[in-house]
C-alpha positions as CSV (number, residue, x, y, z in Angstrom):
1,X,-23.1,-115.1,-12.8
2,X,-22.4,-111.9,-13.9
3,X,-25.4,-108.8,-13.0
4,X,-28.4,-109.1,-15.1
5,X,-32.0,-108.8,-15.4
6,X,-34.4,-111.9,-15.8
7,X,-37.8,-111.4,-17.9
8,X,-39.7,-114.5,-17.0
9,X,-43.6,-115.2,-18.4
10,X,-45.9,-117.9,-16.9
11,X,-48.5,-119.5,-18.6
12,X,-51.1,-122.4,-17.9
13,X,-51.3,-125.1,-20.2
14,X,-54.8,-124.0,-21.1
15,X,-54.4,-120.8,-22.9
16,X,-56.6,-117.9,-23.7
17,X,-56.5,-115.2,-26.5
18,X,-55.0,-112.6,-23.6
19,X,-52.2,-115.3,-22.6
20,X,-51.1,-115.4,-25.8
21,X,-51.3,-112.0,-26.3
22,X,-49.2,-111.3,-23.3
23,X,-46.0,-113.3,-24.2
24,X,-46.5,-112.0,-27.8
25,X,-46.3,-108.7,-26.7
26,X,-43.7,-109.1,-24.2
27,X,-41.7,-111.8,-26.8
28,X,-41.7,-108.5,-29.6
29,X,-40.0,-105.9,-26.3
30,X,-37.4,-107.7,-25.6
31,X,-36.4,-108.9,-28.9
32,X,-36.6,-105.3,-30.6
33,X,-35.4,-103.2,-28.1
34,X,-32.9,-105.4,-26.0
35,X,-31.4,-107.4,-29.0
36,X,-27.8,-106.2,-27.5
37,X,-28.3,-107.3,-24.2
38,X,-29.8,-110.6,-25.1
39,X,-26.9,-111.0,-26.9
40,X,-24.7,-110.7,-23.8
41,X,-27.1,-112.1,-21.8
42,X,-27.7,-108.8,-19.6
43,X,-31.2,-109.7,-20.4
44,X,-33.0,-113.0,-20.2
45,X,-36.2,-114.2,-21.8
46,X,-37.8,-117.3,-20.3
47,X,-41.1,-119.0,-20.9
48,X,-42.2,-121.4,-18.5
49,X,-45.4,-123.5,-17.5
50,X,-46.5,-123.4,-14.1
51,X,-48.4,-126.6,-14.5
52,X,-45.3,-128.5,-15.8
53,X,-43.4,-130.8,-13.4
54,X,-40.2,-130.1,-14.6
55,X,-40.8,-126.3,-14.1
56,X,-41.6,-126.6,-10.7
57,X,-38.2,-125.1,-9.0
58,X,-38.5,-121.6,-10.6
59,X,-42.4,-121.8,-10.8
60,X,-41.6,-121.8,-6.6
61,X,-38.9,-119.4,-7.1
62,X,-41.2,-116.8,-8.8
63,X,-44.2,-118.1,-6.5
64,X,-46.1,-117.9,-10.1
65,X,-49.4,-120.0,-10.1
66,X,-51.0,-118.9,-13.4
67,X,-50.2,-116.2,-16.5
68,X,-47.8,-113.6,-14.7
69,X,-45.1,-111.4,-16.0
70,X,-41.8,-111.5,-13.3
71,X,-38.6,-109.0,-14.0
72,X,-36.2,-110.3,-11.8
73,X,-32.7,-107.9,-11.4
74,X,-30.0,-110.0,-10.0
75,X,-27.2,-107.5,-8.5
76,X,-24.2,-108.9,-6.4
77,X,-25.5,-112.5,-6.7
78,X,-29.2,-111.2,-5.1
79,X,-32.7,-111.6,-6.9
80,X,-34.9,-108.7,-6.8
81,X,-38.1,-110.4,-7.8
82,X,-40.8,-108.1,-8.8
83,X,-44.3,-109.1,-10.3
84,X,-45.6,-107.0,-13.5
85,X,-49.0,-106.4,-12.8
86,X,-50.2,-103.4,-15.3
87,X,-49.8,-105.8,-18.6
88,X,-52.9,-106.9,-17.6
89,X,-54.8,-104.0,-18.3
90,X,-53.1,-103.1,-21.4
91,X,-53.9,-106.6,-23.6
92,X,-54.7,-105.2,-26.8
93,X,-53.3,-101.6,-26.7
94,X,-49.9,-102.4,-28.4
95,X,-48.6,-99.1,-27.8
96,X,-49.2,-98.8,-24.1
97,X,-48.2,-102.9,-23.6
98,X,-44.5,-102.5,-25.1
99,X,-43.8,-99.2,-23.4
100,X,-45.2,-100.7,-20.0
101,X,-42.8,-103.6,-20.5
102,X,-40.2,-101.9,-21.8
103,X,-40.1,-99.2,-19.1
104,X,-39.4,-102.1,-16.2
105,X,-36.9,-103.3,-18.0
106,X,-35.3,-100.2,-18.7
107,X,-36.0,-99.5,-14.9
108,X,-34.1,-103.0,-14.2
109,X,-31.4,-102.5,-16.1
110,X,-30.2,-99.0,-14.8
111,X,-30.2,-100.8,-11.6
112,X,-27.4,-103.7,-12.9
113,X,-25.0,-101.4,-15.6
């Protein structure tokens, strides 16, 4: 497949207000401001649980164990797997949340165009 960048959330089947809140937020950021590149699949959005059988392949992939943001850029074939930490101390600031999300995208993308 061609270059691209991967958004993946993780969630437990048990879900808390912040959970929620997360893919919501992250859910809004990629569909407004990447509706182009979901469209040509530059960007991917993927929601997964960690707890679910069938998920257990990229759950290992993304070495995800509970609610986790993962951006991964896939250049020449390669993942470049990296772990979005700082969403977590954003839940409930909309601003800062979709500009903290939609930076490492941006940041992913210039790396694959």
């Amino acid at each position: 497949m061609a270059d691209r960048v991967e958004v993946v959330y993780f969630h437990r089947r048990q879900r808390c207000g912040g959970c929620i809140y997360a893919e919501d937020g992250i859910r809004y950021t990629v569909e407004t401001y990447f509706k182009d590149e979901l469209a040509s699949s530059k960007v991917t959005f993927e929601v997964f649980n960690v707890e679910d059988k069938e998920n257990a392949t990229v759950v290992d992939k993304y070495g995800a164990f509970t609610s986790s943001l993962f951006i991964n850029t896939i250049k020449d074939g390669t993942d470049h797997i990296e772990e979005v930490k700082e969403i977590w101390f954003l839940l409930g600031n909309d601003e800062a949340f979709v500009k903290a999300v939609k930076s490492e995208i941006e940041k992913s993308l210039s790396e694959v165009t």
